[in-house]
N, C-alpha and C positions, 0 to 999 in steps of 0.2 A: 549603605548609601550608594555606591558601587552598582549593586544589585538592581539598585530601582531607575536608578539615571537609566541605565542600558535596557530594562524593561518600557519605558518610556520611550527612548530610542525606538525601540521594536517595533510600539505599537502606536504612534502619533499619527494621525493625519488620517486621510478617510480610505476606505477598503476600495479598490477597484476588482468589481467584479466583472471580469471579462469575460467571463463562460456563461452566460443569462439561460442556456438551452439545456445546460445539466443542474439537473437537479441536485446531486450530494457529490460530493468529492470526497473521498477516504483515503486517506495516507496508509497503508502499510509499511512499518517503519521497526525499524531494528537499531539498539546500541551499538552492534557488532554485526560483524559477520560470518556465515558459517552455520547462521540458527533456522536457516529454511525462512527467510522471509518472503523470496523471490515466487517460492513451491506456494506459500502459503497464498499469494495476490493472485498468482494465474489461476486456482483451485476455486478461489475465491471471486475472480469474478466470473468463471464459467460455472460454479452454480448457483450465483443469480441471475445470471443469463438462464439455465434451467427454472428459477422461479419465475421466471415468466417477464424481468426487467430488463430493460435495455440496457445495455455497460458496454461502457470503454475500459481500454486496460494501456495507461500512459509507462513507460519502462521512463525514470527518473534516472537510473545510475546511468550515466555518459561515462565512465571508464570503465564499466564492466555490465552491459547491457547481456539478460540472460532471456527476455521473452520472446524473441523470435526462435531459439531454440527450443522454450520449454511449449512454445504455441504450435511447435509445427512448422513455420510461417518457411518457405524453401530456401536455401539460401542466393541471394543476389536479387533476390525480389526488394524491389523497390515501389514506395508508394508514388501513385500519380498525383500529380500539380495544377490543382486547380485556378483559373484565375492570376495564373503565371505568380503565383505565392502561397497559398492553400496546398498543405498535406492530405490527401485524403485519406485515411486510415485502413490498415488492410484489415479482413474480416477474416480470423481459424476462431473456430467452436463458436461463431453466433457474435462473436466477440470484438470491436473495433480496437483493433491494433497499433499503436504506435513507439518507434525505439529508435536512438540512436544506431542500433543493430541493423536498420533497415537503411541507413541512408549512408552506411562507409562499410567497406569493404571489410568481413568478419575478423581477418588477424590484425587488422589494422590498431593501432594501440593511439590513444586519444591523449595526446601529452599537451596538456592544456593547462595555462594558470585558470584560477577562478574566477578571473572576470569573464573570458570564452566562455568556461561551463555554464556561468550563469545566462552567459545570453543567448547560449544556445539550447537548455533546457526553457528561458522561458517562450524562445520561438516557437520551439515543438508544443510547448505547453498552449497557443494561444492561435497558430497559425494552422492549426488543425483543423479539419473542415470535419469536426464532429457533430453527428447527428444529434436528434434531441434524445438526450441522454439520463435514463434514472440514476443512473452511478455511473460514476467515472474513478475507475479504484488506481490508483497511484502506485509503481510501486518503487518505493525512497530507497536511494542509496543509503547504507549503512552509516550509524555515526549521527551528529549534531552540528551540519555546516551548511553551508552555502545557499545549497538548493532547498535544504527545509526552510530556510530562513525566506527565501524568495519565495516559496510558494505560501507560506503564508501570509505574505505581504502582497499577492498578484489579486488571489481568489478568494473567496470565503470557502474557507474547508468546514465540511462538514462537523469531522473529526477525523481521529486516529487511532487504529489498529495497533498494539503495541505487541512484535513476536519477539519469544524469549524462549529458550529454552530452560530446565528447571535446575541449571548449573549455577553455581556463585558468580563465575565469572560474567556471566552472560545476563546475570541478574542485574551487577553492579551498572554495565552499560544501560541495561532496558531503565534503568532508575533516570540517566542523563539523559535518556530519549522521551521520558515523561516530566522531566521538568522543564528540557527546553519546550515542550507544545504548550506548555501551561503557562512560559513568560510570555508566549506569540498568541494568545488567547485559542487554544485549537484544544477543542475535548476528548478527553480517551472515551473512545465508543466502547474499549475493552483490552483485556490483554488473552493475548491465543499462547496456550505454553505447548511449544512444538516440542517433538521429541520424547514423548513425556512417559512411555516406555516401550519395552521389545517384546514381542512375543516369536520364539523362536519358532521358525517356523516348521523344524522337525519334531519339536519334543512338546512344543507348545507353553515351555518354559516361559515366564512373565520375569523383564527384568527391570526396574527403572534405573539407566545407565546413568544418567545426568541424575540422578538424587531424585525429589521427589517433594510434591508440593510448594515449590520456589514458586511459581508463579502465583499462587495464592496467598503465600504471604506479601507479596508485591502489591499483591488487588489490596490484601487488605492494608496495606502501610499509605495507601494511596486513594482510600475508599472506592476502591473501582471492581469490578468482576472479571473472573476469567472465564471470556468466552467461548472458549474450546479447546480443546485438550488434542490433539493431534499426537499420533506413535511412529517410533522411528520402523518403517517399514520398506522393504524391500520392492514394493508395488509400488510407490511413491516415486521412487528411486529411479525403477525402471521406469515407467508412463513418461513423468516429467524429461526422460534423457529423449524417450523415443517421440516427443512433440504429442503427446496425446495425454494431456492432464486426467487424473486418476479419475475425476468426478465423471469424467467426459468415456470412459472405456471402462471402466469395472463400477459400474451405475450403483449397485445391487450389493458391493461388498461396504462393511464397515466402515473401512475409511472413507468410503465416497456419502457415506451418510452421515459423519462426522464433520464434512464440510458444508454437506446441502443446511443440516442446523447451524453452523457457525453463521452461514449466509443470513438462514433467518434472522438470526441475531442480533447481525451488522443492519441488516434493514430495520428493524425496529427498532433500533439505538439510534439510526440517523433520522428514522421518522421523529423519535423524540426531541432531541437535536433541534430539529426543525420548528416541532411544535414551540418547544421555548422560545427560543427566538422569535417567531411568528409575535407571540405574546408579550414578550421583552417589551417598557413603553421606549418609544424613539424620545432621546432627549434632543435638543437641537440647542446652539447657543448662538445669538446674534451681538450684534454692539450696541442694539439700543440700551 
């Protein structure tokens, strides 16, 4: 009873869609942290920037903001102000920009209660002078609090990316990152199991470090698919550190064609997404 009051809570009263100019919004979202979810949003939306869509790329975590790093983006750059209140978002790899990383000084440490967080994620979230946009890929701080909760309750999210790597531990989290989207009414477009094994790069040795097949049993406990399989790789690693995401510098290797399909994938799960809804009948209820 518990369960339903607070589902109810969640979802009453009407959606305000404030973003009219973007089309899908995608959460990429993790139970924990630690499983590459951050790797996987920036890879993710430079190539479908590469497919030929326009995307934005929102950094969601306010205490540990990582895309201006993994974008490139130089440090102390700051975005300009439009309209004396508009963000306007910086542009590395095609890709519109925006972080808390860009607006405070990089050691600066955000000791914030959660009502600050929140209304400073949905400023950035809303006060952004984004272009008309195919995707706008999110990328969520770790966990099941505050900010998922707001952002389902601001915009109409397309869906959610759920990354996990193929560990127990990390299974258990991704399990609470798919139930809370499913009390806030928000779809898994899919689950990406990062990490999912090593190939040494001397000997060529194949190892799955984190176990193996976790994310599949996930998809299947949950009727959903795993949409991509990403390996823990030392090219990754590097790219990501040195601001040049892997898709975007090693075009041509495996892993970067591991994410141009993951991308297909997320677009036509949001297309579908869409179509439903499109379709869904509008109920309305008046007092006569």
């Amino acid at each position: 009873m518990a369960e339903f009051a607070l589902f109810v809570l969640l979802t009453e009263g009407p959606l305000v869609k404030k973003l009219p100019q973007i089309k899908h919004i995608v959460c990429v979202a993790s139970g924990k942290g630690g499983v590459g979810k951050s790797t996987i949003a920036v890879n993710l939306a430079v190539a479908l920037r590469q497919l030929g869509c326009t995307v934005g790329l929102l950094d969601a975590d306010i205490y540990g903001p990582s895309v201006p790093l993994m974008m490139g983006i130089a440090p102390g750059t700051r975005p300009e102000v439009r309209e004396q209140r508009l963000l306007v978002p910086i542009e590395a790899h095609g890709v519109e920009c925006i972080s808390m990383g860009v607006l405070v000084d990089a050691k600066a440490a955000m000791v914030w209660r959660a009502p600050m967080v929140i209304s400073a994620f949905n400023q950035i979230l809303t006060d952004t002078a984004w272009s008309e946009l195919d995707f706008l890929i999110v990328d969520m701080p770790p966990g099941t609090g505050d900010i998922q909760l707001s952002l389902a309750q601001s915009v109409e999210v397309t869906g959610a990316v759920i990354v996990t790597t193929p560990q127990d531990v990390a299974l258990a989290d991704a399990r609470k990152g798919i139930e809370m989207f499913q009390k806030v009414g928000v779809p898994i477009l899919g689950i990406v199991e990062n990490m999912a094994i090593h190939v040494c790069s001397q000997c060529g040795h194949s190892e799955a470090i984190f176990g193996s097949e976790g994310g599949s049993r996930l998809a299947a406990e949950y009727g959903g698919e795993v949409i991509g399989r990403l390996p823990l790789d030392i090219q990754i690693r590097e790219k990501t550190d040195s601001g040049v995401p892997v898709v975007a510098s090693i075009t041509d290797s495996a892993v970067a064609r591991a994410y141009a399909e993951l991308a297909e994938k997320v677009g036509s799960a949001a297309a579908h997404v869409a179509a439903l809804r499109a379709e869904a009948p509008k109920i309305s209820i008046s007092d006569d």
